[in-house]
gemmi code that builds the backbone of each chain (N, CA, C; Angstrom):
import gemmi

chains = {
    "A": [
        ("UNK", (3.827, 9.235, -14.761), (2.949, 9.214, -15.942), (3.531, 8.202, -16.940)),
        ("UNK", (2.744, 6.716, -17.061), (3.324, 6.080, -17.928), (2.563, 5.399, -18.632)),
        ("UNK", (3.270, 5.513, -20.425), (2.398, 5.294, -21.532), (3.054, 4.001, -22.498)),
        ("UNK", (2.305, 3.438, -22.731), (2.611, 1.981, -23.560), (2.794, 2.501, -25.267)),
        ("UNK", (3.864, 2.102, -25.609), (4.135, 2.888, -27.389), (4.318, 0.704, -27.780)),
        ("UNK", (3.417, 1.541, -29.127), (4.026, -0.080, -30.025), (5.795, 0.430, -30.565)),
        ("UNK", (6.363, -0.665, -30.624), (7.697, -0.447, -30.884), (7.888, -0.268, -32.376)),
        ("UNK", (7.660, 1.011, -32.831), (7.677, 1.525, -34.132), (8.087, 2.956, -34.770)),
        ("UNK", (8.574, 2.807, -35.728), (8.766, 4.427, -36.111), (7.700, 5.679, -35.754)),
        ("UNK", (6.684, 4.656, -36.519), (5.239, 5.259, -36.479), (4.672, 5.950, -34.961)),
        ("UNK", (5.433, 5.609, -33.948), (5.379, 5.697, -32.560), (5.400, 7.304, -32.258)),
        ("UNK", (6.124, 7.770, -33.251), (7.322, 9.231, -32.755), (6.053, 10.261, -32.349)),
        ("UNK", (4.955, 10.481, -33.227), (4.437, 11.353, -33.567), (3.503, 10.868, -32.198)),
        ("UNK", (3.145, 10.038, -31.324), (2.404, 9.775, -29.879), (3.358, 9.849, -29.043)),
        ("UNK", (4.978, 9.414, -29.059), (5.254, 10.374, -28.300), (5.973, 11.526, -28.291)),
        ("UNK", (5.405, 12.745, -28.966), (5.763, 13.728, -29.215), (4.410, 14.499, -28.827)),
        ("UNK", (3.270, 14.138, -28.773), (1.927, 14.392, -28.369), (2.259, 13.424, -26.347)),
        ("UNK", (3.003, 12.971, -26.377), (2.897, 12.722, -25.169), (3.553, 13.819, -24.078)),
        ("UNK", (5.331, 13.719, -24.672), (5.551, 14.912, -23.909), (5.068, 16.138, -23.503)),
        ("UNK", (3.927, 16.414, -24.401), (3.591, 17.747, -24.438), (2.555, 17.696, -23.511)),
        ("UNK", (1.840, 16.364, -23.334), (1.177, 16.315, -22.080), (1.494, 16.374, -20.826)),
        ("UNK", (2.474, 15.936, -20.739), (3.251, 15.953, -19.438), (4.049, 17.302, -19.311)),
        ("UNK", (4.573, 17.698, -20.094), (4.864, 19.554, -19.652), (3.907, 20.009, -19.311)),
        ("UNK", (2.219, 19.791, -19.791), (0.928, 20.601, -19.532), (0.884, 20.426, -17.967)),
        ("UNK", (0.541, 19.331, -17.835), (0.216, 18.535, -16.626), (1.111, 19.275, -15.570)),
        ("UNK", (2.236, 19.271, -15.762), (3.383, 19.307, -14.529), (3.415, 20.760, -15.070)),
        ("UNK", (2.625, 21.825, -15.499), (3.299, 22.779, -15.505), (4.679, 23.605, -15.662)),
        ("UNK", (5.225, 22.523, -16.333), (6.753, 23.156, -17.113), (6.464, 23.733, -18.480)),
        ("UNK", (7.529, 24.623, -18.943), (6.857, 25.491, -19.796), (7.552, 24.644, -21.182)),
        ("UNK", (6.848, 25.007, -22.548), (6.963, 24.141, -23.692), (8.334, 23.766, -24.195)),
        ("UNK", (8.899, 24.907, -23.925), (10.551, 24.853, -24.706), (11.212, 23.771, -24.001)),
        ("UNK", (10.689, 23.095, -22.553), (11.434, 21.941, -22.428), (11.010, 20.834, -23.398)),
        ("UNK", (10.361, 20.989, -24.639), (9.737, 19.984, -25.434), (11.120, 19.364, -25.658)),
        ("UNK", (11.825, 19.936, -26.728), (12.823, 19.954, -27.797), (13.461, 18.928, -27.212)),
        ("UNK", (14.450, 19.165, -25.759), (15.287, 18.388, -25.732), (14.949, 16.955, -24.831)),
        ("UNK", (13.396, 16.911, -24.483), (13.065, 15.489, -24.235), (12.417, 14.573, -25.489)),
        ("UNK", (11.887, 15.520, -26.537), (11.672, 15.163, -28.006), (12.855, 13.846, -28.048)),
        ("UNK", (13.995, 14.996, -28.108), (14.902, 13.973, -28.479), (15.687, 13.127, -27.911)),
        ("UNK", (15.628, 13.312, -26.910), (16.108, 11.854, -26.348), (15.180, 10.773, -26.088)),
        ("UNK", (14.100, 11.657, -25.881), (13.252, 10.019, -26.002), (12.994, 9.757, -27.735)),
        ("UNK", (12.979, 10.437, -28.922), (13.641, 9.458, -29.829), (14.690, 8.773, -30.077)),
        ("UNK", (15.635, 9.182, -29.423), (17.235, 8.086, -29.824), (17.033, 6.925, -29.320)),
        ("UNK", (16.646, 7.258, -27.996), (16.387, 5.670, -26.962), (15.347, 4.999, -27.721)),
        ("UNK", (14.292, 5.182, -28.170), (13.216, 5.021, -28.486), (13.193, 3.888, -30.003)),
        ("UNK", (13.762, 5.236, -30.671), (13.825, 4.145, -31.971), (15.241, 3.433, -31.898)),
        ("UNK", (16.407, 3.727, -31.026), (16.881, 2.200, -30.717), (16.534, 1.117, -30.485)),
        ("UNK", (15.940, 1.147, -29.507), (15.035, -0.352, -29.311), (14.712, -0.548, -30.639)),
        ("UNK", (13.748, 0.189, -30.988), (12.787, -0.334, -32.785), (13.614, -0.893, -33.725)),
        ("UNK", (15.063, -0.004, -33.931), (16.080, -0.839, -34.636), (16.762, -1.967, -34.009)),
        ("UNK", (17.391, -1.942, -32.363), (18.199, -2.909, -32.051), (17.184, -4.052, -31.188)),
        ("UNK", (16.390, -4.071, -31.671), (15.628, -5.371, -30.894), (15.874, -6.581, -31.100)),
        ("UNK", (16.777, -7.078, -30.692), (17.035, -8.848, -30.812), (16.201, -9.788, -30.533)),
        ("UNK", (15.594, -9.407, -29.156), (14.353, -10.530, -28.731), (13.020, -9.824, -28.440)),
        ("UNK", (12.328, -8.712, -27.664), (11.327, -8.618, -27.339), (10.807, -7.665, -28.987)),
        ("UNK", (9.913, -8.108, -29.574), (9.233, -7.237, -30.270), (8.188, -6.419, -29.672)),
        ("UNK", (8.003, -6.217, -28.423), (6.878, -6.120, -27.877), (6.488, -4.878, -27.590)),
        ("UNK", (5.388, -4.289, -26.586), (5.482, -2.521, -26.991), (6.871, -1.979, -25.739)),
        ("UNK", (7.007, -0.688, -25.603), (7.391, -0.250, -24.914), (7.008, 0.872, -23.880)),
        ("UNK", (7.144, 0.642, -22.474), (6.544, 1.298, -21.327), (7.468, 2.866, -21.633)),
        ("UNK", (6.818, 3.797, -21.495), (7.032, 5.114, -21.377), (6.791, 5.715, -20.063)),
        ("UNK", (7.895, 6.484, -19.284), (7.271, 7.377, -18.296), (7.947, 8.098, -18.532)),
        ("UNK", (7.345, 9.693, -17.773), (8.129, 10.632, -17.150), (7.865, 11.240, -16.428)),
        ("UNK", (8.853, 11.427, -14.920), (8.496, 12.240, -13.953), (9.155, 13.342, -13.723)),
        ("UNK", (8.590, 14.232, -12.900), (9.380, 15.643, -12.930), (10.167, 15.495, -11.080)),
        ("UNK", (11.100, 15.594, -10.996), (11.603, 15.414, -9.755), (12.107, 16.347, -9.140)),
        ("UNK", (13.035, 16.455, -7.838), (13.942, 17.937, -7.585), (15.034, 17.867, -8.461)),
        ("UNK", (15.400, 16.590, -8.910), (16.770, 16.289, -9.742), (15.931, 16.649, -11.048)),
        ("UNK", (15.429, 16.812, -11.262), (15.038, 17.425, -13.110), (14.063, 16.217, -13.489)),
        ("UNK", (14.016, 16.200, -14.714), (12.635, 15.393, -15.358), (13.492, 14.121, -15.291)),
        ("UNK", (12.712, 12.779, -15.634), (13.377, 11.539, -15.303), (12.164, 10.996, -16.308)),
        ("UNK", (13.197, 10.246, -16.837), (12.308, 9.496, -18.099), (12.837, 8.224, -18.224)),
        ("UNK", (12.040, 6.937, -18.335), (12.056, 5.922, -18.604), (11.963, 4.930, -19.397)),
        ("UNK", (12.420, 3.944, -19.834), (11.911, 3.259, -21.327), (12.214, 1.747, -20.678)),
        ("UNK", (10.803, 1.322, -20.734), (11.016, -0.200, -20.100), (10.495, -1.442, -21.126)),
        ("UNK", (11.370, -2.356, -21.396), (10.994, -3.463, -22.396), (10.969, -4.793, -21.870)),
        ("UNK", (10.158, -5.544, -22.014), (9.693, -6.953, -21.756), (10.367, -7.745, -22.774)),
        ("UNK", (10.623, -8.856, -21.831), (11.174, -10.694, -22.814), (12.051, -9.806, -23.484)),
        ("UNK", (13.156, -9.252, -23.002), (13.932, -8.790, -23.946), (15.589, -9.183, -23.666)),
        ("UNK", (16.294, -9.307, -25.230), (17.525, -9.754, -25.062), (18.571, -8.286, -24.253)),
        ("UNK", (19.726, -8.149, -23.610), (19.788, -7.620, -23.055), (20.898, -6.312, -24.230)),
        ("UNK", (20.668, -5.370, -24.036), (20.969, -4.413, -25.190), (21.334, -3.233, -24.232)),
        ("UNK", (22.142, -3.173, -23.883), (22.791, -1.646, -23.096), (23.171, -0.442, -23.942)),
        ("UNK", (22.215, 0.821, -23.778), (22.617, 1.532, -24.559), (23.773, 2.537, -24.406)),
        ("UNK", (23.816, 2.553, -22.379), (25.081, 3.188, -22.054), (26.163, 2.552, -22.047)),
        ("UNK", (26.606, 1.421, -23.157), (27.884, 0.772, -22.978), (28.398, 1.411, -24.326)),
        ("UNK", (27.435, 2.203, -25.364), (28.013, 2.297, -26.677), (29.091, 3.406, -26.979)),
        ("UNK", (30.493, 3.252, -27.256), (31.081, 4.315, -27.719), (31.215, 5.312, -27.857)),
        ("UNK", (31.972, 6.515, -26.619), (31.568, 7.844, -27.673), (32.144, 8.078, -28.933)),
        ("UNK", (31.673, 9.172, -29.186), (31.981, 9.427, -30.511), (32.911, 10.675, -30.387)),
        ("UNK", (33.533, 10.345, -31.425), (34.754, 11.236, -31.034), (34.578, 12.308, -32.461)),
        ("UNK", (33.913, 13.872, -31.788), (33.085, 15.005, -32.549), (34.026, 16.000, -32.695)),
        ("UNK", (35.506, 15.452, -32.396), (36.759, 16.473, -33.038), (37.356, 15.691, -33.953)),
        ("UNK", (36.706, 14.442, -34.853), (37.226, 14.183, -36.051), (36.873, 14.505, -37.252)),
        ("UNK", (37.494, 14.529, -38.430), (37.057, 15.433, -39.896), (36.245, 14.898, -40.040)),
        ("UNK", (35.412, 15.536, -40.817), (34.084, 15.399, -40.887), (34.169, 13.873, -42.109)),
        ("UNK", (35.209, 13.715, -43.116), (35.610, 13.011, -43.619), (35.532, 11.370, -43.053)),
        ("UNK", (35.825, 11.611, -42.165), (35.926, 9.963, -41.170), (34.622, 10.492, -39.593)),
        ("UNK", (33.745, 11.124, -40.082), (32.843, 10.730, -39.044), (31.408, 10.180, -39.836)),
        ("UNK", (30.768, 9.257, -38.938), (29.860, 8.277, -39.430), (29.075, 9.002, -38.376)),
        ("UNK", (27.431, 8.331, -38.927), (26.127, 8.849, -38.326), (26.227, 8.222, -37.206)),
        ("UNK", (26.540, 6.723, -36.903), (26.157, 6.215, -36.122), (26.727, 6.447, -34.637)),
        ("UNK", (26.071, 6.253, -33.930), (26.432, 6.274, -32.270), (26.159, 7.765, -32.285)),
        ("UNK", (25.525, 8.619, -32.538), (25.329, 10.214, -32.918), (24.118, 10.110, -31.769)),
        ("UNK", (23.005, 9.406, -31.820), (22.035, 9.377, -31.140), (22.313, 9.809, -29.631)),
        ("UNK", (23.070, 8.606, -29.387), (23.507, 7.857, -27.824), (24.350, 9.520, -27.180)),
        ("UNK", (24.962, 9.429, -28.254), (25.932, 11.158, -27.476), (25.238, 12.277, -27.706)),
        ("UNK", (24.217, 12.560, -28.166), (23.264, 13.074, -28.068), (22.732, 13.420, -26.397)),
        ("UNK", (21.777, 12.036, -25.964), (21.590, 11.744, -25.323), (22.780, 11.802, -23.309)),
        ("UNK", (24.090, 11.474, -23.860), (24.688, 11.844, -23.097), (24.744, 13.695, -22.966)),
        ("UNK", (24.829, 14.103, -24.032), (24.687, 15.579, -24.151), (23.838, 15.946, -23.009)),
        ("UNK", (22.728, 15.861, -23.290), (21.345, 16.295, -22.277), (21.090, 15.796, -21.392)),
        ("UNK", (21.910, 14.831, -20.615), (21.670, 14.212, -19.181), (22.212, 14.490, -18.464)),
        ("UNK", (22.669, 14.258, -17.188), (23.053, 14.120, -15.995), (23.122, 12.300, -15.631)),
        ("UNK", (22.384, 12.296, -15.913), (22.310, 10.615, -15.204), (21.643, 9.661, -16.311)),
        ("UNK", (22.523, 8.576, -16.793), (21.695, 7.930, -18.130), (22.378, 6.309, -17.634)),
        ("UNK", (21.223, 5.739, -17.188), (21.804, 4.077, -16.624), (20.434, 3.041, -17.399)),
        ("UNK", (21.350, 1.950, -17.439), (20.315, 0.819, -17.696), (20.396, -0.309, -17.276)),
        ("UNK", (19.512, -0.994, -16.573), (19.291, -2.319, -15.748), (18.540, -3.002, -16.772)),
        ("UNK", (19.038, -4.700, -16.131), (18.581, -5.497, -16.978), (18.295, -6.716, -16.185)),
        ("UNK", (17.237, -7.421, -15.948), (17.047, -8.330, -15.066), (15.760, -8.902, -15.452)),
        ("UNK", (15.519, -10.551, -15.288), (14.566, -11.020, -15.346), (13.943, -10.698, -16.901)),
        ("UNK", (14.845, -10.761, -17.928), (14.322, -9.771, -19.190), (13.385, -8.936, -19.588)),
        ("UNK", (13.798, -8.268, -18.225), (13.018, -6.335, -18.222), (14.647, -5.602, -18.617)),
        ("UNK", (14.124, -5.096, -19.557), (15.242, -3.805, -19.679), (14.801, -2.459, -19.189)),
        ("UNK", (15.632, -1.631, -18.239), (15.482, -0.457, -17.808), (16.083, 0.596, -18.578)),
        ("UNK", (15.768, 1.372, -19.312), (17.060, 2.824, -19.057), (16.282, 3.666, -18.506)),
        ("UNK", (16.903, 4.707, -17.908), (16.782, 5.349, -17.203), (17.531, 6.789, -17.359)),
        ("UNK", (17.199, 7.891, -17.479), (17.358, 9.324, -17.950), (17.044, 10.635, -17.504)),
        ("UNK", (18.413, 11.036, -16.520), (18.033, 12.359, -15.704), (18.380, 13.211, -16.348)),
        ("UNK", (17.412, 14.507, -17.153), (17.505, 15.552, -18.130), (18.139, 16.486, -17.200)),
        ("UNK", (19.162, 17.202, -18.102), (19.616, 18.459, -17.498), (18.920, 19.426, -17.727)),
        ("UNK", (18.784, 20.258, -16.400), (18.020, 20.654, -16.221), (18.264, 22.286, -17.296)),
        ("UNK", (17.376, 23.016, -17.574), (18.058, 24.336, -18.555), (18.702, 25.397, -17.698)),
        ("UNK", (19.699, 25.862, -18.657), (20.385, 27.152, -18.234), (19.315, 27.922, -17.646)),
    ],
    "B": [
        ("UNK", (5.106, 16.261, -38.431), (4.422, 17.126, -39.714), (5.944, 17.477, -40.522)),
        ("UNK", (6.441, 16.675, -41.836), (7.856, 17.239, -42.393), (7.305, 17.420, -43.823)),
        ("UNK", (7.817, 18.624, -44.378), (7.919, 18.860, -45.302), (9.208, 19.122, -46.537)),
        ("UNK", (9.143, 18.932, -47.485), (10.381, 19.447, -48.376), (10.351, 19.549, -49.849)),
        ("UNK", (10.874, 20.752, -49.914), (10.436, 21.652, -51.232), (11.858, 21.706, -51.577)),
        ("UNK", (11.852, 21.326, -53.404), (12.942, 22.097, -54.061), (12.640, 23.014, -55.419)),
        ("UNK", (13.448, 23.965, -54.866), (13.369, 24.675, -56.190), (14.966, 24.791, -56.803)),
        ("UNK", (14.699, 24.188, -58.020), (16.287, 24.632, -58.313), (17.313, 24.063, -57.240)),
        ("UNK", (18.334, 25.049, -57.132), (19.154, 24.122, -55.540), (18.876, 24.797, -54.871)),
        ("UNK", (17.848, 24.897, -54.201), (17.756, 24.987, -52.789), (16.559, 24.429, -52.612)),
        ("UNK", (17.065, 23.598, -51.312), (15.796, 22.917, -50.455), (15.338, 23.299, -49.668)),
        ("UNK", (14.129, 23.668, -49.335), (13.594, 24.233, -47.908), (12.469, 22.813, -47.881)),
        ("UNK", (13.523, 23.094, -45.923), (12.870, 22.042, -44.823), (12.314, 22.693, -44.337)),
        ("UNK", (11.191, 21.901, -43.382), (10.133, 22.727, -42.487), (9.383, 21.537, -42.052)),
        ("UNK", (9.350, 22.068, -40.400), (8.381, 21.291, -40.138), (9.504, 20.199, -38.899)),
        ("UNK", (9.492, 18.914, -38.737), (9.706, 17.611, -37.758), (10.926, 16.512, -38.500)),
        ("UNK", (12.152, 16.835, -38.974), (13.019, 16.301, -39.218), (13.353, 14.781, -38.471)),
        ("UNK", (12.362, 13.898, -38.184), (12.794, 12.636, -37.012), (13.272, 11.598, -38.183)),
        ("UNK", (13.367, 10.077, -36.989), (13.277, 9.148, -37.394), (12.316, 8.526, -38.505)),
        ("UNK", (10.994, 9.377, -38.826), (9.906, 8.719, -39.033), (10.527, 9.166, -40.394)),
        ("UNK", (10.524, 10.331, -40.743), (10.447, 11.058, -41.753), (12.258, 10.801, -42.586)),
        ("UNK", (12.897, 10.724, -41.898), (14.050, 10.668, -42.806), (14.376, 10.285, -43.973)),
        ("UNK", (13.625, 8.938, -44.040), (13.690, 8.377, -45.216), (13.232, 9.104, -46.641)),
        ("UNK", (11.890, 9.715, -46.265), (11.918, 10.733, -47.300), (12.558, 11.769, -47.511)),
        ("UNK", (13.263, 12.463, -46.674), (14.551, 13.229, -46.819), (15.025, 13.023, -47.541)),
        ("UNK", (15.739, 11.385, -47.088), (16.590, 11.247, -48.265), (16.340, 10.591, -49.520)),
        ("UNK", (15.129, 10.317, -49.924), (14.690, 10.049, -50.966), (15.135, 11.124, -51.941)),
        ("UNK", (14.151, 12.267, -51.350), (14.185, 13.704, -52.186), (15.576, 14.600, -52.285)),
        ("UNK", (16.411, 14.575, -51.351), (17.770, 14.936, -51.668), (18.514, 13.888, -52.199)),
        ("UNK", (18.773, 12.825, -51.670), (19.900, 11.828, -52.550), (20.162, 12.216, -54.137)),
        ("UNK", (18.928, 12.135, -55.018), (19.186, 12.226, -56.338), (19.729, 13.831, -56.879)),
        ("UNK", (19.704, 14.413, -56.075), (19.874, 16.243, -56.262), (21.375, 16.277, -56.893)),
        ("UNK", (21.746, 16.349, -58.169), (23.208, 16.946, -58.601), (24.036, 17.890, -57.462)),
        ("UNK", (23.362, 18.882, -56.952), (24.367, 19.763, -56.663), (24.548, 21.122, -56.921)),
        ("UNK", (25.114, 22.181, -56.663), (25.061, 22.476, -55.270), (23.848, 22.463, -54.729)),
        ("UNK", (23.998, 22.161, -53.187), (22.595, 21.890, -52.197), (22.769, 23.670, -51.303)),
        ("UNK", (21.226, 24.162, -51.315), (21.483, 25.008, -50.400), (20.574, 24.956, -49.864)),
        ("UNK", (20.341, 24.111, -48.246), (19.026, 24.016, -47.366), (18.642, 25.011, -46.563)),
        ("UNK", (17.443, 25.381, -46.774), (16.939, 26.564, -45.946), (16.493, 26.147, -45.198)),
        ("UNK", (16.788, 26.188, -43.508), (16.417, 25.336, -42.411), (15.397, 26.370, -42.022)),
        ("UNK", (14.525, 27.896, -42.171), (13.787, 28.735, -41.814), (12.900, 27.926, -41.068)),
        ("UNK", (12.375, 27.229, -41.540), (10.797, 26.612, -40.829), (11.013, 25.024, -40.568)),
        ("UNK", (12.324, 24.732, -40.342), (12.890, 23.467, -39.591), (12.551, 23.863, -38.107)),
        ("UNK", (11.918, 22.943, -37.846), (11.587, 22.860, -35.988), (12.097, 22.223, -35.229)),
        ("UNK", (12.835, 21.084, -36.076), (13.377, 19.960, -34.736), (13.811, 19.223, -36.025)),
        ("UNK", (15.112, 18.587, -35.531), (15.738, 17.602, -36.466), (16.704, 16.410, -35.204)),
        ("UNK", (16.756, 15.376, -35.479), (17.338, 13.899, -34.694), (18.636, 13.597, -35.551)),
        ("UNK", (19.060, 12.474, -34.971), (20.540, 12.209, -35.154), (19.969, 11.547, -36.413)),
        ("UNK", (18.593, 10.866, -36.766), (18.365, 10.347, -38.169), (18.588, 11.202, -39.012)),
        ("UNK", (17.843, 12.759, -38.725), (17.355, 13.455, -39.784), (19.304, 14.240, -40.056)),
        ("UNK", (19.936, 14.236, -39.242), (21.657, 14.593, -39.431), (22.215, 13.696, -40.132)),
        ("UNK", (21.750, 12.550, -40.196), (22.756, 11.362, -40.565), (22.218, 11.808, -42.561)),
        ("UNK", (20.814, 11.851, -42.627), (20.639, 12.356, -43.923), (21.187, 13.248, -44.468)),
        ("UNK", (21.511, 14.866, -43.202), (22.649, 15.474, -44.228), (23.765, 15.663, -44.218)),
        ("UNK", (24.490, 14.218, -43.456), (25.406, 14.398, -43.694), (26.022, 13.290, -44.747)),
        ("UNK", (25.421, 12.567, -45.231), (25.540, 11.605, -46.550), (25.509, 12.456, -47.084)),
        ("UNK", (24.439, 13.705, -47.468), (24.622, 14.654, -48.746), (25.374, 15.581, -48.671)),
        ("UNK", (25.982, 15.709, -47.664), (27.262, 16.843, -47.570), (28.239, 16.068, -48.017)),
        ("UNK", (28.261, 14.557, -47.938), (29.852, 13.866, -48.047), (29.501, 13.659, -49.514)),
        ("UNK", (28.518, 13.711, -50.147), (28.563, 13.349, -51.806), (28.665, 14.614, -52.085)),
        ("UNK", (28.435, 15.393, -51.700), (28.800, 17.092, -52.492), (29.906, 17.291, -52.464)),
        ("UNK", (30.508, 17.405, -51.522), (32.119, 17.320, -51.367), (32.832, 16.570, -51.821)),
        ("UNK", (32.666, 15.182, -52.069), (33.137, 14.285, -53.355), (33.074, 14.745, -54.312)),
        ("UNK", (31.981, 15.203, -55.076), (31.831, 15.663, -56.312), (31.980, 17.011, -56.761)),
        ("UNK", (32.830, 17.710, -55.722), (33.105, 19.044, -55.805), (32.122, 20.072, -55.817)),
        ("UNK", (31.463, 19.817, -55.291), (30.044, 20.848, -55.169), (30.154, 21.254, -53.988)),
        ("UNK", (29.229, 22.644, -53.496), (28.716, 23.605, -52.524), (27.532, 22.469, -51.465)),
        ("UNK", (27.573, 22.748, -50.548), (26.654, 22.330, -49.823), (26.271, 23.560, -48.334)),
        ("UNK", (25.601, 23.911, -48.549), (25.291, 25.227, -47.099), (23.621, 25.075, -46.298)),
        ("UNK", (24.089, 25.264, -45.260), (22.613, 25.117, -44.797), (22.348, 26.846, -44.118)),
        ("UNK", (21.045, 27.461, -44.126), (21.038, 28.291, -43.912), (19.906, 28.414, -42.965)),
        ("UNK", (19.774, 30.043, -41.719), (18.835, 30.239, -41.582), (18.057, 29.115, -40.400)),
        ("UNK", (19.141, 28.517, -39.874), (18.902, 27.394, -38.835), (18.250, 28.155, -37.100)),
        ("UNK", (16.923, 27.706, -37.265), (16.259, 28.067, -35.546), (17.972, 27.926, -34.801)),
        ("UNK", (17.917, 28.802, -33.946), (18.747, 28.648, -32.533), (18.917, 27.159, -32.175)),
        ("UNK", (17.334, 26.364, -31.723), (17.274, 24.795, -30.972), (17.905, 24.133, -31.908)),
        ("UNK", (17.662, 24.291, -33.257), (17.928, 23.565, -34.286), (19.905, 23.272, -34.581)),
        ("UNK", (19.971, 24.793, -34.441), (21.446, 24.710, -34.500), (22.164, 24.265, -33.067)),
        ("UNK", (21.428, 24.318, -32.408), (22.452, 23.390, -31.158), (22.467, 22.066, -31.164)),
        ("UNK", (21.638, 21.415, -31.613), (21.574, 19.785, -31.899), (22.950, 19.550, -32.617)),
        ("UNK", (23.412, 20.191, -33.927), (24.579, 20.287, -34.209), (25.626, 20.630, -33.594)),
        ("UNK", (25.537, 21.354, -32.641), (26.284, 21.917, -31.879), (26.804, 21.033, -30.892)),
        ("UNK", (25.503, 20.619, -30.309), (25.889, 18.837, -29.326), (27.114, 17.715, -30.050)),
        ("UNK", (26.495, 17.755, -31.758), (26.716, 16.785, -32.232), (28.736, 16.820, -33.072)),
        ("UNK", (29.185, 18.628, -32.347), (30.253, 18.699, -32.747), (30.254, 18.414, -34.236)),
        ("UNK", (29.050, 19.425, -35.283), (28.952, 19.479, -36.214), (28.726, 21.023, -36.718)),
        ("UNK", (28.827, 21.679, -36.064), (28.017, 23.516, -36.045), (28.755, 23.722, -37.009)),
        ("UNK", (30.789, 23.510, -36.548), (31.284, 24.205, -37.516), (32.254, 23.728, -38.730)),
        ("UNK", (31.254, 22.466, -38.980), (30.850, 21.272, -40.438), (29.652, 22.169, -41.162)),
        ("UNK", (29.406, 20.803, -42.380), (28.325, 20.503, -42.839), (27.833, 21.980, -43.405)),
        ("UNK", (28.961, 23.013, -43.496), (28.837, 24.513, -44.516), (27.791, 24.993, -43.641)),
        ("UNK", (27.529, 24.998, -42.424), (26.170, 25.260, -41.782), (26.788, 27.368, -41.422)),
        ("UNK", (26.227, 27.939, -41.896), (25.791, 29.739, -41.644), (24.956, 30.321, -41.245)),
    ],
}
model = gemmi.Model(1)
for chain_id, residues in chains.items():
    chain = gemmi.Chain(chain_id)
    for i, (resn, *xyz) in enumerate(residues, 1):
        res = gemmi.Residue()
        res.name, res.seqid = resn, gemmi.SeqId(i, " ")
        for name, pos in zip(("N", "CA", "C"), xyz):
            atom = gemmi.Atom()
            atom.name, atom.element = name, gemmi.Element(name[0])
            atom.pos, atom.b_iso = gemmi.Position(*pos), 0.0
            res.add_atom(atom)
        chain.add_residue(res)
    model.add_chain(chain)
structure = gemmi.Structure()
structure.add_model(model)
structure.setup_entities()
């Protein structure tokens, strides 16, 4: 199931009406909303903030597999921007010396199993195997 | 759908804490003196944006010697913090 988002804040609220289609569809029950909500916002409005070259929209999928849901974010003419190369964050320091940033991305590692990104021919891939719930 | 109400010090959130919305977050808290006490009751979902907002206002409360507590946080809500190795920060009860 895959949906074209303009690359914008304004985006969140279609796909947040998207996921919920695709739980309908595939018959998974709602409470898996929450934690694909949010990872497909971190990835999501990364691009919107870190876009160097493609302004362009972004391809949305998600499939439901035996390995758990699998979600995609694919960008055209784009400079190459890896989001699994960024830093963890290190969430046993005082709260004093911790910054917002990179919060997203470990987020995102939080709720996966499998989080890769290809880059070729300036298509950017990531790619996102949700863990599956307790 | 985000909303935010103050009365006095306390803020009640409610509603879609994202990227979209943060900014007004922190519009409406930034200028707040102090002490902050957020009632997360009818918070549904909050992102690493809508955290990054309170945690600028937790680090100016605590500068300025003030209270900051969040209360009354959904279960989903409080595990996002929980991911974020913030649960037992940010005065959260």
């Amino acid at each position: 199931m895959v949906r074209t988002f303009p690359r914008q804040m304004a985006s969140i609220a279609s796909l947040v009406a998207y996921v919920r289609e695709f739980l309908e569809q595939e018959g998974l029950p709602s409470d898996r909303a929450f934690d694909l909500d949010l990872v497909i916002e971190e990835l999501f409005t990364n691009l919107v903030r870190h876009a160097t070259g493609s302004r362009g929209d972004v391809d949305v999928s998600l499939e439901s597999t035996p390995r758990g849901v699998v979600l995609t974010l694919r960008e055209y003419d784009a400079d190459r921007y890896d989001p699994t190369a960024a830093p963890e964050v290190d969430i046993h320091r005082p709260i004093a010396d911790r910054r917002p940033g990179g919060l997203g991305i470990h987020l995102v590692r939080q709720l996966s199993t499998d989080f890769r990104y290809e880059w070729q021919d300036r298509t950017g891939l990531i790619t996102v195997t949700m863990k599956e719930p307790f | 759908m985000f909303e935010i109400r103050i009365e006095g010090e306390t803020v009640y959130l409610a509603g879609r804490l994202d990227a979209a919305e943060s900014d007004l977050a922190n519009a409406q808290i930034a200028p707040l003196p102090g002490p902050i006490t957020l009632d997360c009751s009818r918070l549904e979902y909050i992102s690493s944006a809508g955290i990054s907002v309170l945690m600028v206002a937790y680090k100016r409360m605590i500068a300025g010697g003030k209270g900051f507590r969040m209360v009354n946080l959904m279960p989903r809500v409080k595990n996002v913090f929980v991911y974020a190795g913030l649960d037992k920060l940010l005065g959260i009860e």
